[in-house]
N, C-alpha and C positions, 0 to 999 in steps of 0.2 A: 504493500500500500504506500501511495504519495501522497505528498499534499501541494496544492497550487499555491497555498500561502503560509508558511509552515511559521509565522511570525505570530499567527492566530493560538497556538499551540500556548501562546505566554498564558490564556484565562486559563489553564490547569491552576494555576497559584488559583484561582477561588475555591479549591478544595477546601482550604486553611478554613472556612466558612462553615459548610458543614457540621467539623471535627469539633471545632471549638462552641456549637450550639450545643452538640451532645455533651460534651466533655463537662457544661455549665448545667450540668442537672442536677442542680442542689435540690439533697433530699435532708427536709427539717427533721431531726431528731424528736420523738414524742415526749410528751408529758408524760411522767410515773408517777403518781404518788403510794408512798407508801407510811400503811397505818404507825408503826411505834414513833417516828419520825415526823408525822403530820403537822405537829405543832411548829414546826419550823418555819411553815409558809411560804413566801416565796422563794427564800433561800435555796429550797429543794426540785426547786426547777432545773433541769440542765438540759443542754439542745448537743445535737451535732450534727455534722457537714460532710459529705462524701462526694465526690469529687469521681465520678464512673459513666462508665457507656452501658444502659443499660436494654437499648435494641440496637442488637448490631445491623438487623435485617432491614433499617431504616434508613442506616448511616452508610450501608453500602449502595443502596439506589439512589442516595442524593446523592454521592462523591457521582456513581457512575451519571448519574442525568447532568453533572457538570462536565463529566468528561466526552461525552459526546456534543454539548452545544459546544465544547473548543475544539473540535472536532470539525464540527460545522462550520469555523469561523476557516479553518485552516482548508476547508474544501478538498476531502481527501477523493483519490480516485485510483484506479489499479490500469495497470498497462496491458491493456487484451492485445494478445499475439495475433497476428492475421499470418497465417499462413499462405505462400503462394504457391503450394503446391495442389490446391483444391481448386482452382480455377484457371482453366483455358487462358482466359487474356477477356478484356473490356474492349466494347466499343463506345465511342464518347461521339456523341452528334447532339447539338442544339436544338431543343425539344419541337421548337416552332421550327426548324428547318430538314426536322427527320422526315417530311412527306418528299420536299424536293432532292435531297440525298438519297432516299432510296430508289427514289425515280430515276437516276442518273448513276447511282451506285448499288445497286439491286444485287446483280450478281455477288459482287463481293461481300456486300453484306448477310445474303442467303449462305453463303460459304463459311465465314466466318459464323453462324449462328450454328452450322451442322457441326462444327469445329467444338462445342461448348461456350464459345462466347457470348458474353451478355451483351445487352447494348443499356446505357447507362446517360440520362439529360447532362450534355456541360455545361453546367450551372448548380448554384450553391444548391447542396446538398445532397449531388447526383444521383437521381431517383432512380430508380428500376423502370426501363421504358421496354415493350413490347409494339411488334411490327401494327397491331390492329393502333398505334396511337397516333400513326400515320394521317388517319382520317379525323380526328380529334382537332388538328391543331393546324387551323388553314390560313387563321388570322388574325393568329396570338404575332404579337411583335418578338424577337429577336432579344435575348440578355444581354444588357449592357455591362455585365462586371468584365475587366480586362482579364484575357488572357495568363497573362502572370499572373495576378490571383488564383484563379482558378487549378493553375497549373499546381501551384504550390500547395493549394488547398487537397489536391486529388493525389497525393505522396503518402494524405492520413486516412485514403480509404479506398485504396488501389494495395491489394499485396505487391510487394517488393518481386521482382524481376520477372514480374508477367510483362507481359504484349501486349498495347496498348495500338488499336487505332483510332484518331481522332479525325474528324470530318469537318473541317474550318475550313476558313479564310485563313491570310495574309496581311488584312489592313492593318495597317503601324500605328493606327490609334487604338487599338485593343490592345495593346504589348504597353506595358511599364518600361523604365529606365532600365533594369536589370531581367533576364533571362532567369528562372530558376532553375538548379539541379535536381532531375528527378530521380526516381528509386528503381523505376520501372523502364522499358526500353518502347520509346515512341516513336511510331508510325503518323505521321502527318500527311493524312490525304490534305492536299487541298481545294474547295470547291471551286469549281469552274464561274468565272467571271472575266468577263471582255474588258477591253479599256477604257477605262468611261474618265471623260473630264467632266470636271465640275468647278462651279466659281460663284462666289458668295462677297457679302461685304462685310470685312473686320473693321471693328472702331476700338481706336486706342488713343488714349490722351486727348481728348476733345480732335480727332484727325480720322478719314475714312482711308482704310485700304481697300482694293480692289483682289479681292484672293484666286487665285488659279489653279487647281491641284488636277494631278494627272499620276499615276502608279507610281512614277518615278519621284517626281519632286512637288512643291507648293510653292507658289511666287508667290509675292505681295507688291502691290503698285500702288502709292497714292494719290491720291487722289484732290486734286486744285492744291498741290505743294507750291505753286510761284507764290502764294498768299502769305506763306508761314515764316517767319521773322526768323533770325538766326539765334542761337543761342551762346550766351558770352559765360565761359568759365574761368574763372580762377584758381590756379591753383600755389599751394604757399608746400614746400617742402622744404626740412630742416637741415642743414649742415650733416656730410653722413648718411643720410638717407636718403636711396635710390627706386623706391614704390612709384614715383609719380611716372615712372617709364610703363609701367602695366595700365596705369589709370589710362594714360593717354593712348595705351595703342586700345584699349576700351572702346573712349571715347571714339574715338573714330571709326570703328567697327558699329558706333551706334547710329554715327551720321551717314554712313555708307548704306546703312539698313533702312533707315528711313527718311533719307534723301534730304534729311536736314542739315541746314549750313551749324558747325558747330565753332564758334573762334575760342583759341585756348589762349590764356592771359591778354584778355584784349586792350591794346595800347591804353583807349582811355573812355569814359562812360563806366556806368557801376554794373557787378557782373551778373546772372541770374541765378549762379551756383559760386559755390566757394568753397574747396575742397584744401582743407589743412590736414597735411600730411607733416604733424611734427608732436614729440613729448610734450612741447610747453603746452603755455595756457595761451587760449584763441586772444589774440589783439583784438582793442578795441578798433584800431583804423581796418584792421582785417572784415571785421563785422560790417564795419560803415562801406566796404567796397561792394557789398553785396546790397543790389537793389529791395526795396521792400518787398514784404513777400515770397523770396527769393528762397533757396536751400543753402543751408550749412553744412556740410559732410565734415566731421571733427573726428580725430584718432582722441580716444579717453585714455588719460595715465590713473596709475595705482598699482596694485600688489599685480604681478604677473603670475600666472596659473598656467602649470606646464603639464596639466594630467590629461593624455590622450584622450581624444574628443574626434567628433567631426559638426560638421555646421549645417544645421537641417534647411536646405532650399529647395523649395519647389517639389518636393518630394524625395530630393537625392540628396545623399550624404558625403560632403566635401571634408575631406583628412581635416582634423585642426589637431596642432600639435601644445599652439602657447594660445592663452588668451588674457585679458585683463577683468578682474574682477569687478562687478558689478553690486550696486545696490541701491542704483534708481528703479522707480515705479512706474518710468515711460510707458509707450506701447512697446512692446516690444516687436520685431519684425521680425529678427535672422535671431533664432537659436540655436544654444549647440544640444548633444545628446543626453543632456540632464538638465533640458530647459532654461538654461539661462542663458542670458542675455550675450550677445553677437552684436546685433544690431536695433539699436530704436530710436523713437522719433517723439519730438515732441516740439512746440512752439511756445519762443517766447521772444519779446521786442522785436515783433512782427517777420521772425526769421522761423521756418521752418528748419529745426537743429537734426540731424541724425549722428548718434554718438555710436561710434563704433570701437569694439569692445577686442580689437585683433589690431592688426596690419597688413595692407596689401605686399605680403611679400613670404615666400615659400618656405622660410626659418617658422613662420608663425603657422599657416593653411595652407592649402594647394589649391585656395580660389582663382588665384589667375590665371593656373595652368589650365581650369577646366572652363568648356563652351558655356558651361551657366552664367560665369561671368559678368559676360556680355549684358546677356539675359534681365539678370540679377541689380544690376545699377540704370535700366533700362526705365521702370517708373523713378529713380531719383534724377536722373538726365531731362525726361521730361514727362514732366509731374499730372499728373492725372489725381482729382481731387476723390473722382468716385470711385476709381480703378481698384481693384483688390488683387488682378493679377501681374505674376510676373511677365509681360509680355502679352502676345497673342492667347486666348484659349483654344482649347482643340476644339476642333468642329466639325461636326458627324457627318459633314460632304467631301471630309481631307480624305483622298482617293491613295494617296502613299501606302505603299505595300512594302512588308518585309526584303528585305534583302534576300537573294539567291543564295548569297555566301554565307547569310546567318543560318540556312537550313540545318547545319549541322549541329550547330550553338543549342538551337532548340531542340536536340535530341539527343542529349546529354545523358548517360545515362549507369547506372551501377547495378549490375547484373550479378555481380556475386553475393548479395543479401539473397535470401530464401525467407526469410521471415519481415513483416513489418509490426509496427507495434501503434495500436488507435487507444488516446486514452475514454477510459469509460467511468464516469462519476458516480460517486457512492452516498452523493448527498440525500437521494431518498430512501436509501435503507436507514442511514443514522437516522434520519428525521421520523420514520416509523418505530424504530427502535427507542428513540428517546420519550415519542407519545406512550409506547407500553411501560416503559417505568414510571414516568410522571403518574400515567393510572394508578398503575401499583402501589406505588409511593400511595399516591391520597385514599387509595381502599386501605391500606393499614396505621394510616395515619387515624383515620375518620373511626376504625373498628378500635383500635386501644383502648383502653377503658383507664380511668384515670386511678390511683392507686389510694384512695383514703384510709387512712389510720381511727383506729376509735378507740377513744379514750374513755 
């Protein structure tokens, strides 16, 4: 047996509760009187006090009904063995898309069913599906959970080194950042689809793009850009410090992208951003160079924090190695993998401040080495007040399909396991088990009969 929270295991100390109710069962010593002695009065009184367990069959179902609600707290559960040698191999196809898959993969599918194989919905939960479900589901929509979940999901109910065929697509907006390792060895049909373009319109930062996708790539073109003013940045970098070479080839990687004129320390006029790349403390003339309104990007000093980390963006985890300790109550933006603070924002003397909690430079993160980058300083370059994304969001006409060359990546696989292991939860057995002692308990609580002395 395990437990998912094994820090719940501390309520056993309420035993101590229990032990010490019983242990308090003072029992009054009687009055005796006795005849030659009578005349004494009350002198002849004497009491006494014992100190005893006197049901133990009481004191052991309340100890046990505490050891199971800490039990409950700790959420125990046992590791069932999935054997892979009792089944053939799975077929995994998308419940709403099992009528046209079989229509188009019939034979195979007949084949593999004579084989022993099941056929199983890709999607959470992966239900037990049969050929009659074909006619069931004509115009039910398509599951939206990605691929990579699901992938990773079906490792805890797929035995280990069965044969898996799966009947997908390719579109690269169902795949996450990372690929997962699976347990079992997969066969990836993939469904038959033509080349279809498609084109939509993205708005970002108060600006329209014009979107273009096609299997291979997505373009973005904006749209009435002669209109759009240039943006003027400033940047202040300290004696010794060499960061401001990643900002800037950044920057222009941003202008390039969105076809905005970008000037970096403009001769003269106040700037729209103002990026200080240094330990000290932000100048005042520093402040006053940056237009009202405008952003402040500041590197924060303090205690430096060297305990391996990474920086949660966008859903991907960038290495962080050093950071700077935090204990402002801003928003926070960019975290690292114990939540705290990376990046945040807050305003004050009409400047939009973002204090950042690292350095652009590879002693500290490997953000500049990675494409998020870009990405990542792309609402602080230009500022979007209702924007909540980093960048573009995905949109369900992006036509981009997997890579050829990643077909292998996605069938990664470890064939020498025989066993896999699904955990299975033991919280309603404790929880019936603890109702039949709680009964127990008050049927001989309620039947005791209390003990009077007669005098």
């Amino acid at each position: 047996m395990h437990f998912l929270y094994p820090i719940g295991l501390l309520a056993l100390a309420g035993l101590i509760i229990p032990l010490i109710i019983h242990l308090w069962n003072v029992k009054q010593g009687k009055t005796v009187k006795i005849g030659s002695i009578a005349l004494l009065g009350e002198s002849s009184r004497a009491s006494s006090k014992s100190f005893k367990i006197n049901d133990w069959l009481l004191l052991v179902l309340r100890c046990l009904l505490l050891v199971l609600l800490a039990f409950l707290l700790a959420q125990p559960y046992l590791k069932k063995i999935i054997s892979g040698k009792n089944k053939t191999g799975w077929i995994l196809v998308d419940k709403a898309m099992l009528l046209q898959v079989f229509k188009t993969h019939n034979k195979t599918i007949d084949s593999l069913i004579k084989q022993g194989y099941e056929i199983h919905d890709f999607n959470i939960g992966f239900a037990k599906l049969t050929v009659k479900d074909t006619a069931a589901n004509k115009i039910k929509p398509a599951n939206t959970v990605s691929y990579t979940s699901l992938l990773s999901e079906s490792s805890h109910h797929i035995p280990a080194g069965a044969t898996v065929y799966l009947f997908a697509d390719h579109r690269l907006n169902r795949f996450g950042n990372e690929l997962p390792t699976l347990n079992y060895k997969l066969n990836w049909i993939p469904l038959n689809q033509t080349d279809t373009l498609s084109s939509w319109i993205a708005g970002y930062a108060g600006k329209k793009y014009e979107a273009k996708s096609n299997p291979s790539n997505t373009t973005y073109q904006a749209l009435n850009s002669a209109d759009e003013s240039p943006i003027d940045i400033t940047i202040h970098e300290a004696s010794g410090i060499t960061d401001g070479k990643y900002l800037i080839a950044a920057l222009k990687a941003i202008g390039s992208f969105t076809n905005r004129k970008i000037i970096i320390n403009p001769p003269t006029g106040k700037a729209d951003i103002g990026f200080w790349l240094s330990d000290d403390a932000v100048t005042a003339s520093f402040k006053s160079s940056i237009a009202p309104n405008g952003a402040l990007f500041q590197y924060e000093k303090g205690k430096v924090i060297t305990v391996p980390s990474f920086i949660n963006l966008d859903g991907r985890h960038i290495k962080l190695s050093k950071r700077i300790a935090s204990t402002s109550q801003a928003e926070k933006i960019w975290t690292d993998g114990f939540g705290n603070a990376i990046l945040t924002n807050d305003k004050a003397n009409a400047l939009h401040i973002f204090h950042f909690y690292s350095r652009f430079n590879p002693q500290w993160n490997e953000l500049v080495w990675d494409g998020l980058f870009v990405k990542a300083l792309m609402p602080i370059v230009i500022r979007a007040e209702e924007s909540t994304e980093f960048g573009f969001e995905d949109n369900p006409a992006d036509q981009r399909r997997l890579s050829v060359q990643q077909k292998e990546v996605t069938e990664i696989t470890k064939t020498e396991a025989t066993n896999t292991t699904q955990n299975e939860s033991l919280g309603i057995t404790f929880w019936i088990a603890a109702l039949l002692i709680f009964t127990t308990e008050r049927i001989l609580s309620f039947r005791k009969k209390p003990n009077y002395v007669k005098s």
